[in-house]
C-alpha positions as CSV (number, residue, x, y, z in Angstrom):
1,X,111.3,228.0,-34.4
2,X,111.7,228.3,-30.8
3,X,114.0,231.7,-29.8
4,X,117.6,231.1,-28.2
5,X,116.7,229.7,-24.3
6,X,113.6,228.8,-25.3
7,X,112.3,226.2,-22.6
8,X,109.0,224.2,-21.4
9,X,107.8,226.7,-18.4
10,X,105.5,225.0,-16.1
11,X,102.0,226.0,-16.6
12,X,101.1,226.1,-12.8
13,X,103.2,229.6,-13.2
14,X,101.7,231.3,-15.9
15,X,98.7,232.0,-14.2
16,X,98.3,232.9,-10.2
17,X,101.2,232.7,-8.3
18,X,104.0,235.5,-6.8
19,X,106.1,236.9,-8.8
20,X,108.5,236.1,-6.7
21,X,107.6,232.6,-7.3
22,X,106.9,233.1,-11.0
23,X,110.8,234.5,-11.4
24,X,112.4,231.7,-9.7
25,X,110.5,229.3,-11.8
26,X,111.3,230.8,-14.8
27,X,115.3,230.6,-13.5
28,X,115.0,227.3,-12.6
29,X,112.8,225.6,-15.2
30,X,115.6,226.5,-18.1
31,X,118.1,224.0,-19.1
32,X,120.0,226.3,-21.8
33,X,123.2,228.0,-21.4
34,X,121.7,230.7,-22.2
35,X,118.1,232.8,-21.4
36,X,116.4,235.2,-24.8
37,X,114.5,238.3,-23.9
38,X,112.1,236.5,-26.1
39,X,111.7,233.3,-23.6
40,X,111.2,235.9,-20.9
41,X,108.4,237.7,-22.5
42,X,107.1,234.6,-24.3
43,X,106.6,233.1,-20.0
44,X,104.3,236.1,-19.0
45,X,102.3,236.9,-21.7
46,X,99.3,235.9,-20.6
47,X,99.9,237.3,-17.1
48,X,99.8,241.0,-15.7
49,X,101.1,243.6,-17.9
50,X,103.2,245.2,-15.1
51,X,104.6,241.4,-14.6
52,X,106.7,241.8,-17.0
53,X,108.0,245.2,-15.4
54,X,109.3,243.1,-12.8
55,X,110.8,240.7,-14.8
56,X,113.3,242.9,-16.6
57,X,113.6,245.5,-13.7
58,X,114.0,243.4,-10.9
59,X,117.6,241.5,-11.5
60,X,118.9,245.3,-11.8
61,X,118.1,245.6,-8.3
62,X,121.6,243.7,-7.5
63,X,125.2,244.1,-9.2
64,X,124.8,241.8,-12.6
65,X,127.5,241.1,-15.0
66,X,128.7,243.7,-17.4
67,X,125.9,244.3,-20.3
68,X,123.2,242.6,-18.3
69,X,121.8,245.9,-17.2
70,X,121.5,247.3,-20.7
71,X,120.2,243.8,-22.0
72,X,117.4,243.6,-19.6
73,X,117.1,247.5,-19.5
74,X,115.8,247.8,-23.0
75,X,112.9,245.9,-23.1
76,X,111.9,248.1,-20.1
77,X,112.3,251.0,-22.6
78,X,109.6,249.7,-24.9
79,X,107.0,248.4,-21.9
80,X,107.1,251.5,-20.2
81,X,106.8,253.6,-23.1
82,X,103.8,251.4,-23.9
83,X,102.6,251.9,-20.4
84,X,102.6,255.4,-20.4
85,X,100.5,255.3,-23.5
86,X,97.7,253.2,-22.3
87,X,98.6,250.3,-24.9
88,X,96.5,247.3,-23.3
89,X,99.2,245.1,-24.9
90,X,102.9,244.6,-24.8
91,X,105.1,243.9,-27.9
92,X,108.5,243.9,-28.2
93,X,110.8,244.0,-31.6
94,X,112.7,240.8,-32.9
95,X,116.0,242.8,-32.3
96,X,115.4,242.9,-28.4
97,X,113.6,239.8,-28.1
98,X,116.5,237.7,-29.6
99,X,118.4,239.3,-27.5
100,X,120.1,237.1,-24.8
101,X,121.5,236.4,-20.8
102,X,123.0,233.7,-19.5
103,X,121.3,231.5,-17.2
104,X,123.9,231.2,-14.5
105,X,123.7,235.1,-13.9
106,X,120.0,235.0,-14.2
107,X,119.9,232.3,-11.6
108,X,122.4,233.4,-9.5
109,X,120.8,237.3,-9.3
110,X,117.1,235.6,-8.8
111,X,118.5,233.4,-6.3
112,X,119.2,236.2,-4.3
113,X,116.5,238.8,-5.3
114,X,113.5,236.4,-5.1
115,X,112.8,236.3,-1.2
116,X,113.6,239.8,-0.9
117,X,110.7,240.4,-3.4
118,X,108.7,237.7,-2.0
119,X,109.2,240.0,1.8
120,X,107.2,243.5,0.3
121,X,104.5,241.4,-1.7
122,X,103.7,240.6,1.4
123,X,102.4,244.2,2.3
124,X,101.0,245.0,-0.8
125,X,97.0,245.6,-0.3
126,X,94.6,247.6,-2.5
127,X,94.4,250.8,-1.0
128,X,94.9,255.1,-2.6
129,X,93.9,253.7,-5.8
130,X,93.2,256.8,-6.7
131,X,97.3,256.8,-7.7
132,X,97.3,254.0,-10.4
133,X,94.1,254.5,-11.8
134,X,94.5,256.4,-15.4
135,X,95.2,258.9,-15.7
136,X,97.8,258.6,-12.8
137,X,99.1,255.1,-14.1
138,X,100.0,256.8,-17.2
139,X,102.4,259.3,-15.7
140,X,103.7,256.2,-13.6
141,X,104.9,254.7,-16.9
142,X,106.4,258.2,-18.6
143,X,108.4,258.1,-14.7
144,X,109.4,254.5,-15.4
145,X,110.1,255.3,-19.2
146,X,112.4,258.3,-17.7
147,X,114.3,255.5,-15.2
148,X,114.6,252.5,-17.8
149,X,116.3,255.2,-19.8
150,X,118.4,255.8,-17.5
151,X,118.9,251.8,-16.2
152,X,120.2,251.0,-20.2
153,X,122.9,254.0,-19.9
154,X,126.4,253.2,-18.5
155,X,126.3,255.1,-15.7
156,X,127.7,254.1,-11.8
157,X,125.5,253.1,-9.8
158,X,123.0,254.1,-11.9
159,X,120.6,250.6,-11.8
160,X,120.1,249.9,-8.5
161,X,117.6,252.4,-7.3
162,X,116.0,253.1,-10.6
163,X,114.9,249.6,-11.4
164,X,113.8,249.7,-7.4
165,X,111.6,252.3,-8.5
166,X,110.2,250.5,-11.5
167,X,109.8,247.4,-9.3
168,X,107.5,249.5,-6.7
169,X,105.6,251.0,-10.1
170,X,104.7,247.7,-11.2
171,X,103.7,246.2,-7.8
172,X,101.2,249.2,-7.2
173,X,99.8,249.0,-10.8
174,X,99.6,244.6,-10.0
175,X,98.0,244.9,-6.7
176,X,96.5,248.4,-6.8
177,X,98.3,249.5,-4.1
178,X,98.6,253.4,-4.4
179,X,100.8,253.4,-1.3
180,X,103.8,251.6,-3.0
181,X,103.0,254.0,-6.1
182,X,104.3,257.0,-4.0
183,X,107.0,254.8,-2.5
184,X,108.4,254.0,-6.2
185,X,107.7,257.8,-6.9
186,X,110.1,258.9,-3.6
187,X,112.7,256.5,-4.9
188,X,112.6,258.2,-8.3
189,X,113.6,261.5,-6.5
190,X,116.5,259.6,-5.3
191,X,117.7,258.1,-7.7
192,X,118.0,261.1,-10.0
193,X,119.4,262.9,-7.5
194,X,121.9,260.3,-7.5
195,X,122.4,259.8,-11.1
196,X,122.7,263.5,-11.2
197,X,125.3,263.9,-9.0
198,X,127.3,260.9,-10.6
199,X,127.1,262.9,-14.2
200,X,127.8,265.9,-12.2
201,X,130.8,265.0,-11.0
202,X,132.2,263.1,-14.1
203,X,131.7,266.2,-16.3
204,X,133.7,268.0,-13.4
205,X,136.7,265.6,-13.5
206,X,136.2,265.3,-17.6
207,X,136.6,269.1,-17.9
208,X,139.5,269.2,-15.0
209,X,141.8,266.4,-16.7
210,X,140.8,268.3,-20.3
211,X,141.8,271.4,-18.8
212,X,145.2,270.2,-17.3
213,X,146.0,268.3,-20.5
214,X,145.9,271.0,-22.7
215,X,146.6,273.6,-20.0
């Protein structure tokens, strides 16, 4: 039985090719309303294992419809996790894989995302490969478990820069590029620090409206 979005992806994609050029295939080959998790994974399974990171991470990267973050943020949750562990492949449960988007946001946020991404593959070269080789690329994936964490919680402003981060992760690991592993690790720092200060100063206004409402 196929899953819900289930469409014919064109072969020329699932091997070689940008990811870049792989995601805008995927958004425009689909004739469904809507897009499974399931269809997603089902696309890149015989590709990369850190393609997939960019899959689900890189439509965070700009604002998405309510729910989308958390929809594509929990698959994250599971790849990273299997990252960090060394797990040579991926698996996902039925309950996230059935799991689905629809197409028009998918388009529309690939539309727009695709050339940027298409721009920094561009500089991507093996080099400090010391920095995804394991056991560095396994502390890359408990970073990235840390940030998909964070991308599937409701918090302001709190997808952007952490699916960034993932993005740079899983270009390093792709490409062996040790230089975009620190860049992804920099824009870790940053957006903690600005996920941080977003809890921060909820709690701040929570406890001030509390306090004046019982005062």
């Amino acid at each position: 039985m196929e899953r819900p979005g289930a469409a014919r992806f064109p072969r020329r994609c699932r091997r070689g090719g940008r990811r870049s050029e792989v995601l805008a295939a995927i958004a425009a080959d689909t004739g469904q309303e809507r897009i499974s998790i399931g269809y997603l994974a089902d696309t890149l399974r015989d590709r990369a294992f850190a393609a997939l990171l960019i899959v689900f991470a890189a439509p965070n990267i700009l604002p998405t419809s309510p729910g989308t973050s958390t929809v594509l943020g929990l698959p994250l949750v599971f790849l990273t996790l299997q990252l960090m562990l060394g797990r040579p492949k991926t698996w996902l449960p039925g309950f996230i894989t059935n799991r689905t988007i629809a197409a028009a946001d998918f388009r529309a946020v690939v539309g727009r995302m695709a050339p940027r991404l298409a721009r920094v593959e561009r500089l991507l070269a093996p080099q400090l490969k010391a920095f995804i080789r394991p056991p560095a690329e396994y502390l890359l994936g408990a970073v990235a478990l840390l940030l998909a964490i964070v991308l599937v919680l409701p918090i302001p402003f709190g997808n952007m820069l952490p699916a960034v981060a993932i993005c740079l992760f899983a270009l390093a690991i792709l490409e062996r590029d040790g230089l975009f592993a620190l860049f992804g690790l920099a824009t870790t720092v940053a957006a903690l620090a600005i996920v941080g200060g977003v809890v921060y100063a909820a709690v701040r206004v929570a406890a001030y409206l509390l306090l004046h409402a019982f005062g």
